[in-house]
PyMOL Python script that loads the backbone (N, CA, C, O; Angstrom):
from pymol import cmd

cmd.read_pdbstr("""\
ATOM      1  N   UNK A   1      13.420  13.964   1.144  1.00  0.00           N
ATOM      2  CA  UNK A   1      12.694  13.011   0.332  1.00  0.00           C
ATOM      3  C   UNK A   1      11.222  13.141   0.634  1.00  0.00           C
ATOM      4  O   UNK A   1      10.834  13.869   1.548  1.00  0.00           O
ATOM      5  N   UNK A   2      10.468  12.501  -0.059  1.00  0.00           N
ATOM      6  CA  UNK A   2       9.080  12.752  -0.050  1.00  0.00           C
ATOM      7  C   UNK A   2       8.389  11.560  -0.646  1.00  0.00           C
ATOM      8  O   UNK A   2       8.644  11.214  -1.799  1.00  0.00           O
ATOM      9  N   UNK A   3       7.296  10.753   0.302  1.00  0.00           N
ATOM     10  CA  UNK A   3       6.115  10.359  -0.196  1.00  0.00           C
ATOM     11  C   UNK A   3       5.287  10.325  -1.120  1.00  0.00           C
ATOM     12  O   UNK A   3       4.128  10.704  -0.956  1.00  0.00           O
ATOM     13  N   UNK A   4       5.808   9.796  -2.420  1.00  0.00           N
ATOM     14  CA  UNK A   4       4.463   9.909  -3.194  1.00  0.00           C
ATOM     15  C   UNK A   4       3.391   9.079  -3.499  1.00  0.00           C
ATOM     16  O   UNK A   4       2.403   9.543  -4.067  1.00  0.00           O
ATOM     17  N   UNK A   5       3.474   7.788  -3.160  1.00  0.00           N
ATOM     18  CA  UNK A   5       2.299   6.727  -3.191  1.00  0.00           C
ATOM     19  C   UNK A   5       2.140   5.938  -2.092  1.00  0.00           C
ATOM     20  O   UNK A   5       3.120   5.365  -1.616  1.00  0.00           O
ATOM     21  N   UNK A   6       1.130   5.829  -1.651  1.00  0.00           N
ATOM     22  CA  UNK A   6       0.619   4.573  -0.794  1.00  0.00           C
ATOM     23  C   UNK A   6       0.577   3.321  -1.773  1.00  0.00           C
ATOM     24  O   UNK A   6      -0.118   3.275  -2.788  1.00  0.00           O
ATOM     25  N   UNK A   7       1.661   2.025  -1.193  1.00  0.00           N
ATOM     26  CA  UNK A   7       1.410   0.927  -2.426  1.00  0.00           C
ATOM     27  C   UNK A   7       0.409   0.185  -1.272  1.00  0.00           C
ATOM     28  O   UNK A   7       0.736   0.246  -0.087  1.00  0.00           O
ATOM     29  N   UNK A   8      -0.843  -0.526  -1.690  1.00  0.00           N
ATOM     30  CA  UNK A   8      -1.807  -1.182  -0.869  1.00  0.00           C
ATOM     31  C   UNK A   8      -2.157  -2.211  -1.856  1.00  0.00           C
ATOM     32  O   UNK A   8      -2.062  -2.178  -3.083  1.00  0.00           O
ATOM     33  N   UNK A   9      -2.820  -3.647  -0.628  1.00  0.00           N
ATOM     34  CA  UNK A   9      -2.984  -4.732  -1.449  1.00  0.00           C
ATOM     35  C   UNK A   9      -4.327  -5.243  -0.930  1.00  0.00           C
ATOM     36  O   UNK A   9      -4.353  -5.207   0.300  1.00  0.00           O
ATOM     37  N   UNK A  10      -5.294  -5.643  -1.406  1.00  0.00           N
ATOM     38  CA  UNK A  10      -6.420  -6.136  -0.945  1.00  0.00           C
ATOM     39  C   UNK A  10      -6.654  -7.595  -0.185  1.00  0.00           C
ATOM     40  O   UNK A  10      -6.814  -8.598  -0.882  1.00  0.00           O
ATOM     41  N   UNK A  11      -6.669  -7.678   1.164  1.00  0.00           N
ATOM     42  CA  UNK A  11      -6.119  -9.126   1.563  1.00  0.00           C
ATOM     43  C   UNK A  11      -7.469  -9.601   1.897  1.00  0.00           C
ATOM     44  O   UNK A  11      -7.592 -10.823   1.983  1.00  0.00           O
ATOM     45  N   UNK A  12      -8.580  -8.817   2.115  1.00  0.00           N
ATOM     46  CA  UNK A  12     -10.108  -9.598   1.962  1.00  0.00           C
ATOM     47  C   UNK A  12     -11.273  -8.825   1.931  1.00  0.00           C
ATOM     48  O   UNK A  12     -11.358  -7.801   1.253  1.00  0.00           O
ATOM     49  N   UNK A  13     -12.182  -9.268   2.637  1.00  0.00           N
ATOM     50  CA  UNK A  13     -13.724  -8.975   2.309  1.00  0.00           C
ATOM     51  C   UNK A  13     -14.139  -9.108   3.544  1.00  0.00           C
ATOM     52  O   UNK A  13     -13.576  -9.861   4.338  1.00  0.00           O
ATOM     53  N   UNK A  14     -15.500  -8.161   3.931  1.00  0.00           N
ATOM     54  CA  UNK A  14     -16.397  -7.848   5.382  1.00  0.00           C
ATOM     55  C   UNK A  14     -17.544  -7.174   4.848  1.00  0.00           C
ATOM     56  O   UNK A  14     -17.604  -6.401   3.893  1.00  0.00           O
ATOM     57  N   UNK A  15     -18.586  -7.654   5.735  1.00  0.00           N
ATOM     58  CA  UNK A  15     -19.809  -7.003   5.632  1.00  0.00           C
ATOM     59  C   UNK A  15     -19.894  -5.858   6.009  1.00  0.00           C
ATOM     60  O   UNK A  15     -18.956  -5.573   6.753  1.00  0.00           O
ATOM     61  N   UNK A  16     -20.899  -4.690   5.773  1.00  0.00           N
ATOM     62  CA  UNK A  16     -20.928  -3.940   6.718  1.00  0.00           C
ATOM     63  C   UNK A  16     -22.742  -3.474   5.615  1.00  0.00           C
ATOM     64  O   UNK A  16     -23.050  -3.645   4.435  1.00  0.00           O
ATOM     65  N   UNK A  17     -23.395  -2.938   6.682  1.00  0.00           N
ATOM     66  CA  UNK A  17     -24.784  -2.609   6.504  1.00  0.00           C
ATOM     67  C   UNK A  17     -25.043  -3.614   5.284  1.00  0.00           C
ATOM     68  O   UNK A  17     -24.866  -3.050   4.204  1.00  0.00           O
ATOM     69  N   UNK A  18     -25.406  -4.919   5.181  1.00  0.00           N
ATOM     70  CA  UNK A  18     -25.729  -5.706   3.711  1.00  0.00           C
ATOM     71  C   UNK A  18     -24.445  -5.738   2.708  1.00  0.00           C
ATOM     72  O   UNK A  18     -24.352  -6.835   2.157  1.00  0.00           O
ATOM     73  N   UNK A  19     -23.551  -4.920   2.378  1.00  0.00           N
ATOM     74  CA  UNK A  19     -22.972  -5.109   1.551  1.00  0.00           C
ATOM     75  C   UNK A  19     -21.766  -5.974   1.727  1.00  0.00           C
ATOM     76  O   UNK A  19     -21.657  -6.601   2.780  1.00  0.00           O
ATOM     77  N   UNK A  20     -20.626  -6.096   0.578  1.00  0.00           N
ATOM     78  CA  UNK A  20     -19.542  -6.500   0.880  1.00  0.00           C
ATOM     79  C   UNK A  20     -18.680  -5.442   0.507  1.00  0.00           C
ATOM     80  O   UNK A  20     -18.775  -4.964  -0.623  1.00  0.00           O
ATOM     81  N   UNK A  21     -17.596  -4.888   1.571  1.00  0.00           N
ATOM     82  CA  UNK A  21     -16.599  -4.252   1.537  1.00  0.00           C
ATOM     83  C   UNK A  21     -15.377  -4.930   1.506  1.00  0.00           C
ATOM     84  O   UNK A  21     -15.241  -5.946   2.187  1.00  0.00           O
ATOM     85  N   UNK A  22     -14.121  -4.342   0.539  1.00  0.00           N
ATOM     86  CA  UNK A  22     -12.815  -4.654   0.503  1.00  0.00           C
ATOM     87  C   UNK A  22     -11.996  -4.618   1.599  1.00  0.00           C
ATOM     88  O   UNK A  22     -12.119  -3.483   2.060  1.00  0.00           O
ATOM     89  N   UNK A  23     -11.129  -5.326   2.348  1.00  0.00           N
ATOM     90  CA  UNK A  23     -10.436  -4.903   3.437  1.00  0.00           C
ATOM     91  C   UNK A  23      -9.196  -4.954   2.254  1.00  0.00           C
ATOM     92  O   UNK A  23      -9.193  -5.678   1.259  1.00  0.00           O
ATOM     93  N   UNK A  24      -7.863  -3.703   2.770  1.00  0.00           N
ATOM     94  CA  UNK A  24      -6.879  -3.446   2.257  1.00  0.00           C
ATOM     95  C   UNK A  24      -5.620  -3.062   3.569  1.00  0.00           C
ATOM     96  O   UNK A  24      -5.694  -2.484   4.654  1.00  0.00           O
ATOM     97  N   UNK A  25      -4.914  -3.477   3.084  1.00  0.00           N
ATOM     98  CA  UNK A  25      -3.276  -3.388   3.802  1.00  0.00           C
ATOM     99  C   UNK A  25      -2.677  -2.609   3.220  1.00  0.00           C
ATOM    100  O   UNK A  25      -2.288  -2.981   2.113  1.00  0.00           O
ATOM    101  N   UNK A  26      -2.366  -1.389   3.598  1.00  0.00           N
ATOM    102  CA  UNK A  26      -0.742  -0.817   3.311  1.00  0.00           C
ATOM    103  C   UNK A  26       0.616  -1.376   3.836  1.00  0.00           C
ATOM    104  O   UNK A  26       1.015  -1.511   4.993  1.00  0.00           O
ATOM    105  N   UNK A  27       1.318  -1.715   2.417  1.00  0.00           N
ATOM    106  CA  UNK A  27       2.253  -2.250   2.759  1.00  0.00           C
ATOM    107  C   UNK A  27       3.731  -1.978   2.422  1.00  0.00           C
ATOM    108  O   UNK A  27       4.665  -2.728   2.140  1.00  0.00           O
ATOM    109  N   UNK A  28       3.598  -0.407   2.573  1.00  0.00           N
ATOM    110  CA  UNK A  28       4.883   0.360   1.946  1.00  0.00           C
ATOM    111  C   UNK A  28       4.431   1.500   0.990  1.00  0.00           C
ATOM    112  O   UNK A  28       3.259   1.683   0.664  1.00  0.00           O
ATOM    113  N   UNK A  29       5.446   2.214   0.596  1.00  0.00           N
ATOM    114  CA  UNK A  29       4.966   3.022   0.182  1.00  0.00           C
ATOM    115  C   UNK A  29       6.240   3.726  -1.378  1.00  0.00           C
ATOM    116  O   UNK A  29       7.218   2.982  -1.457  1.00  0.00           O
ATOM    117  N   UNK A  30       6.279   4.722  -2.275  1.00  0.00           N
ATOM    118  CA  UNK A  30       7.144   4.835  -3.161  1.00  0.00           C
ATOM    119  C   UNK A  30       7.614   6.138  -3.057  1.00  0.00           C
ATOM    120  O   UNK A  30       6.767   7.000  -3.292  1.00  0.00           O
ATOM    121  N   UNK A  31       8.646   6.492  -2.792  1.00  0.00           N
ATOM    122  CA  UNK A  31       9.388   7.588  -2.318  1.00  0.00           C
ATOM    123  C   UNK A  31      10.113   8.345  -3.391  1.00  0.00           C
ATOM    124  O   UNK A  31      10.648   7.858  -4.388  1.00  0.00           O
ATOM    125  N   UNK A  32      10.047   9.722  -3.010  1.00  0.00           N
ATOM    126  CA  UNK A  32      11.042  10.636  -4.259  1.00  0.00           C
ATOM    127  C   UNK A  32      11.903  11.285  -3.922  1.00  0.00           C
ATOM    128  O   UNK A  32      11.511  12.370  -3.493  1.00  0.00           O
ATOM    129  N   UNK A  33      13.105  11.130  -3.900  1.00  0.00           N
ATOM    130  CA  UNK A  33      14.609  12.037  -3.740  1.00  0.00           C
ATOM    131  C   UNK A  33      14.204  13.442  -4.112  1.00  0.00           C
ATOM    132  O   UNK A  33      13.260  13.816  -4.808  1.00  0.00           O
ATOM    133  N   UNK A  34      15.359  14.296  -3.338  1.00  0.00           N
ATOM    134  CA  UNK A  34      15.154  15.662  -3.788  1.00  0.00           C
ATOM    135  C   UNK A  34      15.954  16.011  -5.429  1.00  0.00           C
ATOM    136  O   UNK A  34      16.076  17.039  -6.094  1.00  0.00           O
ATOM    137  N   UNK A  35      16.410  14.497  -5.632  1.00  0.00           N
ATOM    138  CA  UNK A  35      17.609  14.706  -7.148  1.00  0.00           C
ATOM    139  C   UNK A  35      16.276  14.351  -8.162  1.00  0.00           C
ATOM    140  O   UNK A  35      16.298  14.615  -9.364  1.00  0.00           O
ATOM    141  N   UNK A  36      15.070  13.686  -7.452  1.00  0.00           N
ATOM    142  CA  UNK A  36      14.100  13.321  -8.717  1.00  0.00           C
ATOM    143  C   UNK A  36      13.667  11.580  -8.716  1.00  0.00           C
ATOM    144  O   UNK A  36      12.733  10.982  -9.249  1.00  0.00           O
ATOM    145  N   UNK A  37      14.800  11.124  -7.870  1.00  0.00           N
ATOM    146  CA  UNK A  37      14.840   9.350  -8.517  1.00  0.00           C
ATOM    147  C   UNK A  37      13.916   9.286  -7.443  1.00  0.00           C
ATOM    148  O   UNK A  37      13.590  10.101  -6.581  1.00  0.00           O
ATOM    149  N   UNK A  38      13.471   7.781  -7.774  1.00  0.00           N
ATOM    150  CA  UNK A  38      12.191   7.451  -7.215  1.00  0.00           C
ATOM    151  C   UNK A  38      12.900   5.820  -6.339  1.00  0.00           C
ATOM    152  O   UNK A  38      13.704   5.150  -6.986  1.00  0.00           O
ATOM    153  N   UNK A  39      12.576   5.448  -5.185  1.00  0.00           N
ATOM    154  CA  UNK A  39      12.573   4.155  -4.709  1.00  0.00           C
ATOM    155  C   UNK A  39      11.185   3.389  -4.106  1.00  0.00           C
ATOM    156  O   UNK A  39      10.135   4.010  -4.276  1.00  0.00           O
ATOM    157  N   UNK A  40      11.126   2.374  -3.567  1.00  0.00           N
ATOM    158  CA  UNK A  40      10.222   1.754  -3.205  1.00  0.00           C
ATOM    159  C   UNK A  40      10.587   1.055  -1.455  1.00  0.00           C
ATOM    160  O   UNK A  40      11.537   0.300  -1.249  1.00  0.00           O
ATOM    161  N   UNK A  41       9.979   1.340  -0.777  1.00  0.00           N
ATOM    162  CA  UNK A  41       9.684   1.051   0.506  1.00  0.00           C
ATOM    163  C   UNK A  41       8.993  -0.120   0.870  1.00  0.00           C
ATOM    164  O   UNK A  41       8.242  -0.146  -0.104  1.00  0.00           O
ATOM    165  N   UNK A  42       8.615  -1.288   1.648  1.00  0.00           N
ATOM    166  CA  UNK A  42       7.856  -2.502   1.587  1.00  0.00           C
ATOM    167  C   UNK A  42       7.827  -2.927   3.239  1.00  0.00           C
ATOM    168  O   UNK A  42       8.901  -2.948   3.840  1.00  0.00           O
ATOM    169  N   UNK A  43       7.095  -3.123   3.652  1.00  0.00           N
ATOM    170  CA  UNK A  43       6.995  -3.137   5.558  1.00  0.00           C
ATOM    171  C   UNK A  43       7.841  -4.398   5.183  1.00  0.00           C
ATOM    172  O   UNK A  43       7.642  -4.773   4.028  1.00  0.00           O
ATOM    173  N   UNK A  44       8.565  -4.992   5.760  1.00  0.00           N
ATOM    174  CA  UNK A  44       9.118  -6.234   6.167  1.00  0.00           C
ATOM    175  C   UNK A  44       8.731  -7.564   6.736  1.00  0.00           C
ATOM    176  O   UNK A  44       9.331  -8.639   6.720  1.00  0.00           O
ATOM    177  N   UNK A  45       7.031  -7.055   7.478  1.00  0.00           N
ATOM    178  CA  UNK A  45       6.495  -8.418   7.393  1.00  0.00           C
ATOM    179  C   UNK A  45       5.433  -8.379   6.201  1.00  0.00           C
ATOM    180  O   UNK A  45       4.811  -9.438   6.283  1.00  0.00           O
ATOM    181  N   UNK A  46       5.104  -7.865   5.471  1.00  0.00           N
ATOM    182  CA  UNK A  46       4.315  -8.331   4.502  1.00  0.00           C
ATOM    183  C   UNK A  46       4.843  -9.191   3.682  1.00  0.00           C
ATOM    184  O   UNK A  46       5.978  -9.147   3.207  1.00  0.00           O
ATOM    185  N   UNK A  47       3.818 -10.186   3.461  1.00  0.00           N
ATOM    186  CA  UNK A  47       4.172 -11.748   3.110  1.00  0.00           C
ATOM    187  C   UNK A  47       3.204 -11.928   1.992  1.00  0.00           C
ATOM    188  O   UNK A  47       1.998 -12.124   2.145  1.00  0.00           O
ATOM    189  N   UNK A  48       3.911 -11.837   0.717  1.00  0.00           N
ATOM    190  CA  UNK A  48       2.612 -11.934  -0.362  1.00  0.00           C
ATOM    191  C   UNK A  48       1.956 -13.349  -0.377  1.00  0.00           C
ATOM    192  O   UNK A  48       1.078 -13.576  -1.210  1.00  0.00           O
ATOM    193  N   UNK A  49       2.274 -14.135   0.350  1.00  0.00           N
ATOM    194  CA  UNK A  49       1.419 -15.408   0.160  1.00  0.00           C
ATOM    195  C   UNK A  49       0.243 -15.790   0.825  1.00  0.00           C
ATOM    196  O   UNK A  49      -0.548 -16.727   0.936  1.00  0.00           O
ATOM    197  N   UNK A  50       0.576 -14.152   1.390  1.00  0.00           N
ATOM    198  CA  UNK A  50      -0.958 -14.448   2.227  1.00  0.00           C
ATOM    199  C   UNK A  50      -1.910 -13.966   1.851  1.00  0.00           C
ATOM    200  O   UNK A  50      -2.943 -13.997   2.522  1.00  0.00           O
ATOM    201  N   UNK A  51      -1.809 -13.217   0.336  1.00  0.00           N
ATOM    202  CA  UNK A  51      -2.682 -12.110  -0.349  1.00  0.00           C
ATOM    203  C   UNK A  51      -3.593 -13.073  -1.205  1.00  0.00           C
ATOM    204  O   UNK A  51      -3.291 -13.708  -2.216  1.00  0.00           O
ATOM    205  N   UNK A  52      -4.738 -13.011  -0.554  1.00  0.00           N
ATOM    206  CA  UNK A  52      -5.675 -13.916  -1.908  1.00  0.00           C
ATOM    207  C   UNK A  52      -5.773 -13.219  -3.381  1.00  0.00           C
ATOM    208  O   UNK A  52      -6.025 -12.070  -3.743  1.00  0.00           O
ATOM    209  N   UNK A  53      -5.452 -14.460  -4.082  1.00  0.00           N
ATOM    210  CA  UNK A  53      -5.372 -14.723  -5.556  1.00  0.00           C
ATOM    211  C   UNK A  53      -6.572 -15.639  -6.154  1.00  0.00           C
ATOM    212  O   UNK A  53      -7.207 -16.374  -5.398  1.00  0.00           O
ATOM    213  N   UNK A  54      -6.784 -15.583  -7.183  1.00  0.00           N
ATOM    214  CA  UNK A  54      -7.330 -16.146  -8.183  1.00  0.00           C
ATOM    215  C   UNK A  54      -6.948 -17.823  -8.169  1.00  0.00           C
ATOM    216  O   UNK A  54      -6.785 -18.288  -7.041  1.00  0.00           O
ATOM    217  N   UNK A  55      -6.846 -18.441  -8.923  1.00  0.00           N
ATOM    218  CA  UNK A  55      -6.479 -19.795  -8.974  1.00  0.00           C
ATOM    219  C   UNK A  55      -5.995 -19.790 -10.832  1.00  0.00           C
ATOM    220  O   UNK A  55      -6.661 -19.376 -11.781  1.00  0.00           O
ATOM    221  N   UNK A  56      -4.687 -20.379 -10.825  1.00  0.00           N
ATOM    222  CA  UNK A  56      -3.634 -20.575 -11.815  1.00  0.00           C
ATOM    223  C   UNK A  56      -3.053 -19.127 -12.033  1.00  0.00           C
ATOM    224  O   UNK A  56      -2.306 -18.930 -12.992  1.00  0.00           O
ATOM    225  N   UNK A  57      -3.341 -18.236 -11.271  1.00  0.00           N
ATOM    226  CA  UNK A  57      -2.613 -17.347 -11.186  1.00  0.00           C
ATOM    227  C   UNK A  57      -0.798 -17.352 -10.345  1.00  0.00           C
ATOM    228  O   UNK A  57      -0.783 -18.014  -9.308  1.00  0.00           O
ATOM    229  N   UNK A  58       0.225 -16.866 -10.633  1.00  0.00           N
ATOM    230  CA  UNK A  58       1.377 -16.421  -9.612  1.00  0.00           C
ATOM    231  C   UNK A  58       1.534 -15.177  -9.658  1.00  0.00           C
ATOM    232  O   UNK A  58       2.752 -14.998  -9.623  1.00  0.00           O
ATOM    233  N   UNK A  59       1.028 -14.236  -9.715  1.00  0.00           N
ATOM    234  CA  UNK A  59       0.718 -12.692  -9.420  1.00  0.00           C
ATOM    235  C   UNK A  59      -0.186 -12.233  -8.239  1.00  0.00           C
ATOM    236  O   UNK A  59      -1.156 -12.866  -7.821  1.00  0.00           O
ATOM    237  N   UNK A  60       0.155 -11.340  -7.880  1.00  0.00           N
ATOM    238  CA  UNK A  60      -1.004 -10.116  -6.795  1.00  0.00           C
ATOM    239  C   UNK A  60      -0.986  -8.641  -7.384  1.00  0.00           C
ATOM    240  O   UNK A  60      -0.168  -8.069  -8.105  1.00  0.00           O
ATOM    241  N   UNK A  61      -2.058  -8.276  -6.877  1.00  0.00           N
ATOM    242  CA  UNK A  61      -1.855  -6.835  -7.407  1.00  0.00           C
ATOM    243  C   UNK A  61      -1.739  -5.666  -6.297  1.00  0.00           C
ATOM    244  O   UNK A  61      -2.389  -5.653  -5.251  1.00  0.00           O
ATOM    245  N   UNK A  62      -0.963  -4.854  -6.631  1.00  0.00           N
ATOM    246  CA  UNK A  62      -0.259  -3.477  -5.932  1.00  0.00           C
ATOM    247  C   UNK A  62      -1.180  -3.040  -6.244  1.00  0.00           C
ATOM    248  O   UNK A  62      -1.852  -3.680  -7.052  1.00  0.00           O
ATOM    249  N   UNK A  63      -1.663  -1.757  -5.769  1.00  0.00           N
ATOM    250  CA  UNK A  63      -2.057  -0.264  -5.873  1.00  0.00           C
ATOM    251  C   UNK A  63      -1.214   0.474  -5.447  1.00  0.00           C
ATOM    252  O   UNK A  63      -0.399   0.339  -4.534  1.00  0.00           O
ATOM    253  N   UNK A  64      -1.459   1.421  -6.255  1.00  0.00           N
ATOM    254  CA  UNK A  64      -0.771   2.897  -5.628  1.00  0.00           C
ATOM    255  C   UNK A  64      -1.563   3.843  -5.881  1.00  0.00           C
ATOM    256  O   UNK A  64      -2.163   3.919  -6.953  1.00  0.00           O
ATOM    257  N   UNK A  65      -1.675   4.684  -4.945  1.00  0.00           N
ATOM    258  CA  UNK A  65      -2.697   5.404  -4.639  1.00  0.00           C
ATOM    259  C   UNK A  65      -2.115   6.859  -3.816  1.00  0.00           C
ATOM    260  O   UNK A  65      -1.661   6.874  -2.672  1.00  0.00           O
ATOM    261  N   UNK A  66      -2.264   8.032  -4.720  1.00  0.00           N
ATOM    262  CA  UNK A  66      -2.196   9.449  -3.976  1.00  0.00           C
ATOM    263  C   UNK A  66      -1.734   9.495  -2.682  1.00  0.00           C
ATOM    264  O   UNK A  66      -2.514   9.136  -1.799  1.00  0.00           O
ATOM    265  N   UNK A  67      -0.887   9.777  -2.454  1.00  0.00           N
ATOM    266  CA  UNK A  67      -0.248  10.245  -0.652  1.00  0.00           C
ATOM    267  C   UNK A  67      -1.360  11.382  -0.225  1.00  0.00           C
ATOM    268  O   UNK A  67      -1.591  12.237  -1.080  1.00  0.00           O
ATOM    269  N   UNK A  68      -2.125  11.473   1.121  1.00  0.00           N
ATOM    270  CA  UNK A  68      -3.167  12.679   1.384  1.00  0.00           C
ATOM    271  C   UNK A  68      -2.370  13.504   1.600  1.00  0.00           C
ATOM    272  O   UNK A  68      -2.650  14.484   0.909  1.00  0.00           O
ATOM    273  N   UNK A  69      -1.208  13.729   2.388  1.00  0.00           N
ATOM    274  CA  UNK A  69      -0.273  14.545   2.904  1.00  0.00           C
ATOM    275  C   UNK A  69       1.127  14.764   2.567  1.00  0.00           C
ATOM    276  O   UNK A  69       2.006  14.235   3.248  1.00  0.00           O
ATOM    277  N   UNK A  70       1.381  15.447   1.646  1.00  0.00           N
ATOM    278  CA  UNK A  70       2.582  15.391   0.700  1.00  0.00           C
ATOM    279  C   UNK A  70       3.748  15.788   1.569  1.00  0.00           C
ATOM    280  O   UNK A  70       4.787  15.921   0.922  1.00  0.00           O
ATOM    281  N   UNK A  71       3.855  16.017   2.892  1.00  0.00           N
ATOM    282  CA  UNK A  71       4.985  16.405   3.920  1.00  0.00           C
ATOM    283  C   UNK A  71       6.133  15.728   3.460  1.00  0.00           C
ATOM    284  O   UNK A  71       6.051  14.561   3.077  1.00  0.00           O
ATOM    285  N   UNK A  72       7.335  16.433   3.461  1.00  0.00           N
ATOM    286  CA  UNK A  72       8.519  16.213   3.409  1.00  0.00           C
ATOM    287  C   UNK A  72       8.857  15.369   4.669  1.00  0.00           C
ATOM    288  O   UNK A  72       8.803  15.857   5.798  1.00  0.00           O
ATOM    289  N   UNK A  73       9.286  13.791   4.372  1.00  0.00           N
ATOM    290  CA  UNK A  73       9.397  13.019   5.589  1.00  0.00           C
ATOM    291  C   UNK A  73      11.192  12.696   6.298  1.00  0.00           C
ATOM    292  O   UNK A  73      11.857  12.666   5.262  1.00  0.00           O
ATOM    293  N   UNK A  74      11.622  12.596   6.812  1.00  0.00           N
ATOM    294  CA  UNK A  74      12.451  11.954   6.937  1.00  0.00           C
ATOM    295  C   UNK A  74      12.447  10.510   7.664  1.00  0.00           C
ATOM    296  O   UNK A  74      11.608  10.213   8.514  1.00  0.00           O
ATOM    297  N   UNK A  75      13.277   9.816   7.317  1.00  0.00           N
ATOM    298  CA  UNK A  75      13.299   8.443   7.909  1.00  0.00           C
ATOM    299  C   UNK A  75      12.456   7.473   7.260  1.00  0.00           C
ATOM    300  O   UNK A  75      12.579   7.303   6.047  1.00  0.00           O
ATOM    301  N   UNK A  76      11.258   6.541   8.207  1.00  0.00           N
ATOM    302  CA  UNK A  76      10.336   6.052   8.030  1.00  0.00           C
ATOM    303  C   UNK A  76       9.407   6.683   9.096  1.00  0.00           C
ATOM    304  O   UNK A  76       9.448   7.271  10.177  1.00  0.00           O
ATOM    305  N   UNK A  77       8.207   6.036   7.794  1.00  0.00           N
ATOM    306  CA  UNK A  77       6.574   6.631   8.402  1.00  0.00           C
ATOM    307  C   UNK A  77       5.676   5.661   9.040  1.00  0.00           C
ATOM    308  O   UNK A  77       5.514   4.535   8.568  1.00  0.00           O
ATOM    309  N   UNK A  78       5.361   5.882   9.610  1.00  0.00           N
ATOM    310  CA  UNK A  78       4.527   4.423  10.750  1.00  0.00           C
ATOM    311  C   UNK A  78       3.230   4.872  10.375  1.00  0.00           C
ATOM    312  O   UNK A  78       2.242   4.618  11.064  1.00  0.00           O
ATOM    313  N   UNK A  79       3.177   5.626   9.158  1.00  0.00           N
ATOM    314  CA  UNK A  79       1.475   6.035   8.926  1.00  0.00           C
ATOM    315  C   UNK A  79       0.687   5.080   8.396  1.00  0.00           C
ATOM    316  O   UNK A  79       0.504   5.506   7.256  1.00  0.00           O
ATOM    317  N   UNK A  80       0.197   4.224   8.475  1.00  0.00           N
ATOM    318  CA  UNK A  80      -0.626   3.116   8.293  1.00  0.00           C
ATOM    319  C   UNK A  80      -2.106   3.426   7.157  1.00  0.00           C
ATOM    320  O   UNK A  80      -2.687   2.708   6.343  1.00  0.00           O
ATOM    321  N   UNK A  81      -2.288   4.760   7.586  1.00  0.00           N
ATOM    322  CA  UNK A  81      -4.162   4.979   6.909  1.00  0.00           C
ATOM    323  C   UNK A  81      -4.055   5.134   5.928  1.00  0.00           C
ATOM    324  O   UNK A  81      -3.146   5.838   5.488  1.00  0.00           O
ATOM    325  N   UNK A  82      -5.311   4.296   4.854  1.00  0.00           N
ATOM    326  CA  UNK A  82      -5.300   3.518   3.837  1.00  0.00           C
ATOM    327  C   UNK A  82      -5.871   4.850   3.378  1.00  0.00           C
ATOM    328  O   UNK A  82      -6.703   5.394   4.105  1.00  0.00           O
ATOM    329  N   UNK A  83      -5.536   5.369   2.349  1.00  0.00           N
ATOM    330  CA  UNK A  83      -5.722   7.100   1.608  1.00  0.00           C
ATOM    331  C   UNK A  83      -7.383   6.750   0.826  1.00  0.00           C
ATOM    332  O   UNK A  83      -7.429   7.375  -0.234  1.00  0.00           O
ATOM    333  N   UNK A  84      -8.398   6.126   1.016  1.00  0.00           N
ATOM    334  CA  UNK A  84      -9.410   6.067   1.163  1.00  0.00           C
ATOM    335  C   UNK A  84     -10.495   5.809   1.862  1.00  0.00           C
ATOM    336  O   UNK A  84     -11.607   5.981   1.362  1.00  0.00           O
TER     337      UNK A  84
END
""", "prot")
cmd.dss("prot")
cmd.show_as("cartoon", "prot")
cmd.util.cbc("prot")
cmd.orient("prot")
């Protein structure tokens, strides 16, 4: 099987030299069988209620974003780094 997306969620904001930068969490990732089918992976403590939202919203938003290293994995990946 194989890695094909980092799913990441934006849980806040930090300064750095004047500006404001996004802080982001990877929190799983979307996987591809060698038959083709695709599943979805999700760390087990990520807790969407802790993901800031908008107000009258009940949604968050996913990303998925390019895997850097397309390696054939087995198991699970403890790779954490956010592919930007």
């Amino acid at each position: 099987m194989k890695k094909i997306k980092d799913l990441v969620v934006k849980v806040g904001t930090y300064e750095k030299d004047g500006e404001t930068k996004n802080k982001y969490e990877n929190i799983g990732a979307i996987m591809e069988r060698d038959d083709g089918g695709k599943f979805m992976f999700l760390k087990r403590s990520f807790n969407p209620a802790g993901v800031p939202y908008k107000n009258e919203t009940e949604s968050i938003i996913v990303s998925m974003f390019d895997v850097k290293n397309q390696d054939t994995i087995n198991g699970d990946n403890d790779n954490d780094e956010i592919p930007f």
